[in-house]
Kinemage of the C-alpha trace (Angstrom):
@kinemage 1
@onewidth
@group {chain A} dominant
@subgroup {mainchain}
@vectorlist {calphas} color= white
{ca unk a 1} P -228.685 3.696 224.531
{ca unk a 2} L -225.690 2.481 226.366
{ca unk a 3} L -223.062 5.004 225.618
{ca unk a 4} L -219.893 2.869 224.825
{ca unk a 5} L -222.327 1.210 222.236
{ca unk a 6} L -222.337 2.690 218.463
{ca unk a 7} L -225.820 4.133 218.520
{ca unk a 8} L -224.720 6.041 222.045
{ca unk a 9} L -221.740 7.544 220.723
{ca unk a 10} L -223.805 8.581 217.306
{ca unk a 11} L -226.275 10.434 219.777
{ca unk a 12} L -223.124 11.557 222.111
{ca unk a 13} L -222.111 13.250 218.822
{ca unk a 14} L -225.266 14.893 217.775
{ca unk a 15} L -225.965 16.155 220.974
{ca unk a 16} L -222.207 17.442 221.148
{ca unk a 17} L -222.796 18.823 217.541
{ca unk a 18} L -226.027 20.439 218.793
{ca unk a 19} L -224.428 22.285 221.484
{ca unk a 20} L -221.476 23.615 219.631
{ca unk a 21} L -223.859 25.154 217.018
{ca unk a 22} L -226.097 26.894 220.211
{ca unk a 23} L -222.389 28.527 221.441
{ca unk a 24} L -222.004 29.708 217.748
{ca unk a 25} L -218.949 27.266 217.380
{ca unk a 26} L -218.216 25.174 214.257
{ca unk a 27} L -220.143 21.710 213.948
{ca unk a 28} L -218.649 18.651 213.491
{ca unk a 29} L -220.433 17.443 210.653
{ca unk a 30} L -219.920 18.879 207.260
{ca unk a 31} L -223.692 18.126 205.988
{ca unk a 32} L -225.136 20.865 207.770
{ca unk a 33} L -228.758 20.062 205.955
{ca unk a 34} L -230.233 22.497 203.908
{ca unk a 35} L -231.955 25.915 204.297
{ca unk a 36} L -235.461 25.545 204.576
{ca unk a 37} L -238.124 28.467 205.398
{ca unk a 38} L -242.282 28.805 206.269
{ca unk a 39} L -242.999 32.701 205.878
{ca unk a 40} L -245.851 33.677 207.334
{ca unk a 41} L -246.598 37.704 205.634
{ca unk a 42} L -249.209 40.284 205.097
{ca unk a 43} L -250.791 41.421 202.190
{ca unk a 44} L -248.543 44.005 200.386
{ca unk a 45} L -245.231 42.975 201.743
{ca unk a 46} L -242.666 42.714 199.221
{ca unk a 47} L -241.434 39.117 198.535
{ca unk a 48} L -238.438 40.575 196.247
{ca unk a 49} L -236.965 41.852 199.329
{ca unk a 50} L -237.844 38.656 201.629
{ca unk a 51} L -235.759 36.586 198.867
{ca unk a 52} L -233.535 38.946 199.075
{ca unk a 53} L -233.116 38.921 202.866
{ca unk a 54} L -233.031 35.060 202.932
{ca unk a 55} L -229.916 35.234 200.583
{ca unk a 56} L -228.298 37.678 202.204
{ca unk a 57} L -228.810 36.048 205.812
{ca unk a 58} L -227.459 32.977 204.040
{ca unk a 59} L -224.598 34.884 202.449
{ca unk a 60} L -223.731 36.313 205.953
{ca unk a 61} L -223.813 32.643 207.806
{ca unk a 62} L -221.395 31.606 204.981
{ca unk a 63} L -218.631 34.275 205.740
{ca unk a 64} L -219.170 33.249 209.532
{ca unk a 65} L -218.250 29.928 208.748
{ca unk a 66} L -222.054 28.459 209.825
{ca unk a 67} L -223.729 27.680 206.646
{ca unk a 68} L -221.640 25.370 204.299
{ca unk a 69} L -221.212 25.716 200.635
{ca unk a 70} L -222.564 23.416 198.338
{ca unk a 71} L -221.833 22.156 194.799
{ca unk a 72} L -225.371 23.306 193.289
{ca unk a 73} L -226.320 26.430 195.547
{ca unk a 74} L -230.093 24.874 196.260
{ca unk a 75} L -231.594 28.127 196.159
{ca unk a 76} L -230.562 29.616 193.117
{ca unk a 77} L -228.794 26.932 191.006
{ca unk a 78} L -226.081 27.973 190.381
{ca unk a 79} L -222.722 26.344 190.817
């Protein structure tokens, strides 16, 4: 895609978006998408404290400014 065209500077922007997020900098969008996660575990490992991991981690990427707040909080429902 020619890059003074509109679909060029979309991708100039996602790429530039892309790159920002690798050298833990803010993103230029504000839909960041939304947490998604495949666990993989073995028998007898506590899920409790997996669920409770994943919100913390979340938590944590919030205070650093990397995970955006939403209206509904997806994972819990809450507002």
């Amino acid at each position: 895609e020619n890059g003074g065209r509109r679909g060029g500077m979309s991708l100039g922007r996602i790429r530039n978006n892309i790159k920002m997020g690798d050298d833990n900098l803010w993103g230029i969008c504000e839909d960041r998408g939304m947490a998604t996660f495949k666990i993989k575990r073995r028998v007898g490992v506590n899920e409790l404290e997996i669920k409770e991991g994943i919100y913390w981690g979340i938590e944590e990427g919030r205070k650093e400014g990397k995970v955006g707040r939403n209206c509904v909080d997806s994972l819990r429902g809450e507002k």
